[in-house]
C-alpha positions in Angstrom: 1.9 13.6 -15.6 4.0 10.7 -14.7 3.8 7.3 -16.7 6.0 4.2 -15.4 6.0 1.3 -17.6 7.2 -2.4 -17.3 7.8 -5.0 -20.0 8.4 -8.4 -18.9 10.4 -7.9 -16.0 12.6 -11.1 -14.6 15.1 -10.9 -12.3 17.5 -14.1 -11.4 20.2 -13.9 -8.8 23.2 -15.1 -9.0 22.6 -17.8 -6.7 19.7 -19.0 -9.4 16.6 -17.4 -7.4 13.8 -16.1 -9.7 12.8 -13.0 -8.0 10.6 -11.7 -11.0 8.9 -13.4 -13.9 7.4 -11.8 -16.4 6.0 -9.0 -14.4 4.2 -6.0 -17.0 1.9 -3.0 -16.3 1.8 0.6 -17.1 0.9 3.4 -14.7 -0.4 6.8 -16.1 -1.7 9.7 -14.0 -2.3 7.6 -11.3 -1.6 9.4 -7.7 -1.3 6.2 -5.3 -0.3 2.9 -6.2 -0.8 -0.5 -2.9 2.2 -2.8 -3.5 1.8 -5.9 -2.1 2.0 -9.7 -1.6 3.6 -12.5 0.9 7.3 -12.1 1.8 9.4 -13.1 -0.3 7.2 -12.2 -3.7 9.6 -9.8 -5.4 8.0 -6.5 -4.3 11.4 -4.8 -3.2 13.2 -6.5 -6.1 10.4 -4.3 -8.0 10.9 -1.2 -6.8 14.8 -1.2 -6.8 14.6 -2.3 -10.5 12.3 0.9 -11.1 14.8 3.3 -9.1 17.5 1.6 -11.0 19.4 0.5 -8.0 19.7 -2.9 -9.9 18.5 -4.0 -13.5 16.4 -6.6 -14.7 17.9 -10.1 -16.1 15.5 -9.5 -18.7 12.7 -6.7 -20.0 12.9 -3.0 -19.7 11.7 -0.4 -17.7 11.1 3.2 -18.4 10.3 6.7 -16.5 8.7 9.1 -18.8 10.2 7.8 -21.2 13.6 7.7 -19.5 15.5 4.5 -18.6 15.6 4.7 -14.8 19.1 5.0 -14.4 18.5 8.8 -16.3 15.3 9.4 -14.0 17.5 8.5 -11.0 19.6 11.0 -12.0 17.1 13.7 -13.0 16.7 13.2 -9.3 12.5 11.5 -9.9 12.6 9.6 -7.4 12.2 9.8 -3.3 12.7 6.4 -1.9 12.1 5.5 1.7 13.7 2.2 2.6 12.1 -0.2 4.7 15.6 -0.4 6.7 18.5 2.1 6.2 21.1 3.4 8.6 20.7 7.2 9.7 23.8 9.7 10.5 22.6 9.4 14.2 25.5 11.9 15.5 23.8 14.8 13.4 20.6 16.4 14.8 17.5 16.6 12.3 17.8 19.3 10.5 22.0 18.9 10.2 21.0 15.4 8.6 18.3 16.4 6.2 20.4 19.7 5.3 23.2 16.8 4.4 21.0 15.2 2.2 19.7 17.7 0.2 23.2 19.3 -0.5 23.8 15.9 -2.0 20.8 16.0 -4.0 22.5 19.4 -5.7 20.7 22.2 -4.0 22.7 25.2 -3.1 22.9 26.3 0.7 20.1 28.7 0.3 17.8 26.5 -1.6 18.9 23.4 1.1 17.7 25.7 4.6 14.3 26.2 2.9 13.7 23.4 1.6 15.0 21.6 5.1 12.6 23.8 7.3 9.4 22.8 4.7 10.2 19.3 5.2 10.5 20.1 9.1 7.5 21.9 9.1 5.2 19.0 7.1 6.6 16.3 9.3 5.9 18.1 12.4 9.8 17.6 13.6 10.2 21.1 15.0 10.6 20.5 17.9 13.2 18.2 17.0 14.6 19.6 14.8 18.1 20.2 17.1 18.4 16.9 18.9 20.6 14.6 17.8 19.2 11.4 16.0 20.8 8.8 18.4 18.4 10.4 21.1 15.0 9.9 19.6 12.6 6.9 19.4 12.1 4.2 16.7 8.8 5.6 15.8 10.1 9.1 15.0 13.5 7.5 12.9 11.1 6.4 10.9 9.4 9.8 10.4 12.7 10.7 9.7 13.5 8.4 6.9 10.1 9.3 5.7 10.4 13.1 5.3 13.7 12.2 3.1 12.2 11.1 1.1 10.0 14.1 0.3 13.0 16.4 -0.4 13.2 18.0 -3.3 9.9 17.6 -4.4 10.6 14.4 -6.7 8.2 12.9 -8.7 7.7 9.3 -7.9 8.1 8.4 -4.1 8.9 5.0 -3.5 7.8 3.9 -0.4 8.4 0.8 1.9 6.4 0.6 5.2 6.2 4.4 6.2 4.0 3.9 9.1 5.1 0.5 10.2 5.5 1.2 14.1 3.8 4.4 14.3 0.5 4.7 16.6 -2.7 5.5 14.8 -2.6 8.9 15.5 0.7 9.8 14.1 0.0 7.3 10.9 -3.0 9.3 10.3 -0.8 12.3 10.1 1.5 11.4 8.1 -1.4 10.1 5.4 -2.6 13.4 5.3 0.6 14.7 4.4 1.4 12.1 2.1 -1.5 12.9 0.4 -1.3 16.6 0.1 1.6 16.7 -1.2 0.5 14.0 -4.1 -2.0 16.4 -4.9 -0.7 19.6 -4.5 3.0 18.8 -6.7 1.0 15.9 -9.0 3.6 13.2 -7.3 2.9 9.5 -8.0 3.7 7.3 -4.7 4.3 3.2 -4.9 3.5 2.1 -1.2 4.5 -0.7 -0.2 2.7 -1.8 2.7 1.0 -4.2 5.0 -1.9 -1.7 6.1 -3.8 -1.9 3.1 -7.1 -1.5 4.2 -5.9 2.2 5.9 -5.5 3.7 2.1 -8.0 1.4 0.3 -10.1 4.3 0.3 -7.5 6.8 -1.6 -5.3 4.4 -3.4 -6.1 4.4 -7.5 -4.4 0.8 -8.1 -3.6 -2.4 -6.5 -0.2 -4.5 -7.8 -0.5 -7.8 -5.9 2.8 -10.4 -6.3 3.0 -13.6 -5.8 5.8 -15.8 -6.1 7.3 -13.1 -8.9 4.4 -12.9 -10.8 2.0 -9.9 -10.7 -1.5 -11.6 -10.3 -3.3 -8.8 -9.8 -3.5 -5.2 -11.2 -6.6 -3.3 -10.6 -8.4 -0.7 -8.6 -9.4 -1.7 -5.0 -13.2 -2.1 -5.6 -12.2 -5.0 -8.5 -10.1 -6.4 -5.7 -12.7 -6.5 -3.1 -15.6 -7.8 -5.7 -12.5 -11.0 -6.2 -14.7 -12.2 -2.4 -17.6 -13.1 -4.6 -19.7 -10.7 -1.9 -20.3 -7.5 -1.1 -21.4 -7.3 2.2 -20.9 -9.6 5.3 -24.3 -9.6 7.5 -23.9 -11.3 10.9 -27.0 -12.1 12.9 -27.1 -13.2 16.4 -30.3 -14.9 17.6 -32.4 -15.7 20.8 -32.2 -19.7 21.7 -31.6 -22.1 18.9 -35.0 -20.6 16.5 -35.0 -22.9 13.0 -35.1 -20.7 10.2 -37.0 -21.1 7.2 -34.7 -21.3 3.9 -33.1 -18.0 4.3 -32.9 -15.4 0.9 -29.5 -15.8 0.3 -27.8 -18.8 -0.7 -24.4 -17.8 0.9 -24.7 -18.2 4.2 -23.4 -19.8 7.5 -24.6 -20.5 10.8 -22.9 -21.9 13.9 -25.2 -21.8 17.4 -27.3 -18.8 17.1 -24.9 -17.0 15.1 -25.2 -16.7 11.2 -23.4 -14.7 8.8 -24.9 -14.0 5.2 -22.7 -13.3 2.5 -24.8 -10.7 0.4 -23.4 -10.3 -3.4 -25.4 -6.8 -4.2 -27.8 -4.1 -2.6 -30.7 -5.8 -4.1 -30.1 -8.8 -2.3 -29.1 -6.9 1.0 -33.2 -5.6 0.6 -34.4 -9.1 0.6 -32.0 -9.9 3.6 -33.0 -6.9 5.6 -36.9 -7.6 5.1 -35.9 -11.4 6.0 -34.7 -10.2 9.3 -37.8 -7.8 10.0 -39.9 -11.1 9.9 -37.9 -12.6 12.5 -37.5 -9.7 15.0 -38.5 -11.3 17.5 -35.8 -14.2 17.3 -32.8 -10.9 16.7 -31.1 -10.3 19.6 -28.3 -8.3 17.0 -26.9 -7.8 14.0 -24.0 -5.7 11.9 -23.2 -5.2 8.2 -19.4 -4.8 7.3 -17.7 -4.9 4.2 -14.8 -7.2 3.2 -11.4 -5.9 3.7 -8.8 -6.0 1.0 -6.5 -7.8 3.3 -9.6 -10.4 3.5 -9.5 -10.2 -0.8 -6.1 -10.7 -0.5 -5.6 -13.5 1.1 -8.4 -15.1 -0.6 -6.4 -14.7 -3.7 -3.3 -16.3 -2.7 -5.6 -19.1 -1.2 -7.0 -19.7 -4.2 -3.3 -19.5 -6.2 -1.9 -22.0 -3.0 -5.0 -24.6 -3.9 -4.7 -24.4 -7.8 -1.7 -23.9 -8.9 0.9 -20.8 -9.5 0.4 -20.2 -13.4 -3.0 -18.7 -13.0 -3.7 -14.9 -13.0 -7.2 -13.5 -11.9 
């Protein structure tokens, strides 16, 4: 089991910027963790305080019980960068052999646990070319499976799949994931594509200007919309409706969306829309994203004020 812990984290540059104030939580036993907020809101100041690159101004952290400069060198943590330079005149597996002879395996322990990595991130046959020679997309895969060696415990991870086609960041996911479940891993992602993990992530840290606002599962974020279900209904002509069921709701031409708070009230909506068959030309049901919760969040911070948490 792995169990991070914060305790009124602040951090304050030299040049007088507040990167972090007051920032707190604990994760136990949980397997995936969304990171996330507007540039600028302290998220890699987080994460290089918990891999101890730097230290806090004030507060603690811990790793097991461990400050994170001992966990760093207990070798917990895999870290993938969101930028970092690559050895670019050494092929793939001369690079990631490099790597893990730093990380203290012996040369027998380093070949094997190179041609896993290979193997997972589908580099064989790449595995001999040099780095200089291949693509953005598969640098980044590269960065990403260096991560993974070693088989640390935490993996910290900025923007694996930024750049990478749908296919190839649905991939990697499933590798991600396996390997959080088969070695008991806990990952920290941060990450723009929220809404592609909301579905296997266990928490949600959302920063905002330093502060951590947020810190919950993704189903509390989502109900933060006030609505469960979005309902858009596209009629024939310009038909007046009768008071519809549902109080939230908005129409513009012969368009309307419904904003429906729970299943019971997605019922009365449904039979609504049976009376008026004849006026439906179509319809869809969606539900929000987190990105959508999201950014309703920091809307609501931006229009009342910084101080409040949700």
């Amino acid at each position: 089991m792995v169990e991070i812990r914060c305790e009124d984290l602040w951090k304050i540059y030299g040049s007088g910027t507040v990167a972090l104030r007051g920032v707190s939580f604990a994760l136990v036993d949980v397997s995936l963790v969304i990171l996330v907020g507007p540039n600028g809101s302290g998220k890699t100041t987080l994460v290089r305080i918990i891999d101890g690159e730097i230290s806090p101004s004030k507060g603690f952290v811990s790793i097991n019980g461990l400050s994170p400069d001992v966990a760093r060198a207990k070798g917990f943590f895999g870290v993938m960068p969101q930028e970092a330079r690559l050895h670019e005149y050494l092929s793939v597996r001369e690079y990631l052999y490099y790597l893990a002879l730093i990380q203290g395996l012996n040369r027998h322990e380093a070949k094997r646990e190179v041609s896993r990595i290979i193997d997972d991130f589908m580099l064989q046959e790449y595995a001999s070319t040099r780095i200089e020679y291949l693509s953005a997309g598969f640098k980044r895969r590269i960065l990403l499976a260096q991560a993974f060696l070693g088989s640390p415990e935490i993996l910290l991870l900025d923007e694996p799949t930024v750049g990478l086609d749908p296919e190839m960041r649905a991939k990697l996911w499933d590798i991600i994931m396996r390997y959080a479940r088969e070695r008991g891993s806990m990952i920290i992602l941060v990450t723009h594509y929220i809404d592609e993990v909301r579905d296997i992530a266990s928490r949600v840290l959302l920063l905002y200007k330093g502060q951590l606002i947020f810190n919950g599962n993704p189903r509390e974020l989502l109900s933060k919309m006030g609505y469960k279900y979005r309902v858009q209904v596209r009629l024939r002509g310009s038909k007046a409706l009768e008071t519809p069921p549902l109080r939230l709701h908005y129409r513009s031409g012969d368009v309307i969306e419904f904003y429906v708070v729970d299943e019971e009230e997605l019922i009365k909506l449904l039979n609504y829309l049976v009376s008026l068959r004849d006026w439906v030309s179509e319809f869809s049901i969606d539900r929000p994203s987190l990105e959508e919760s999201y950014l309703r969040l920091i809307k609501l911070l931006e229009g009342g004020g910084s101080g409040q948490h949700l």
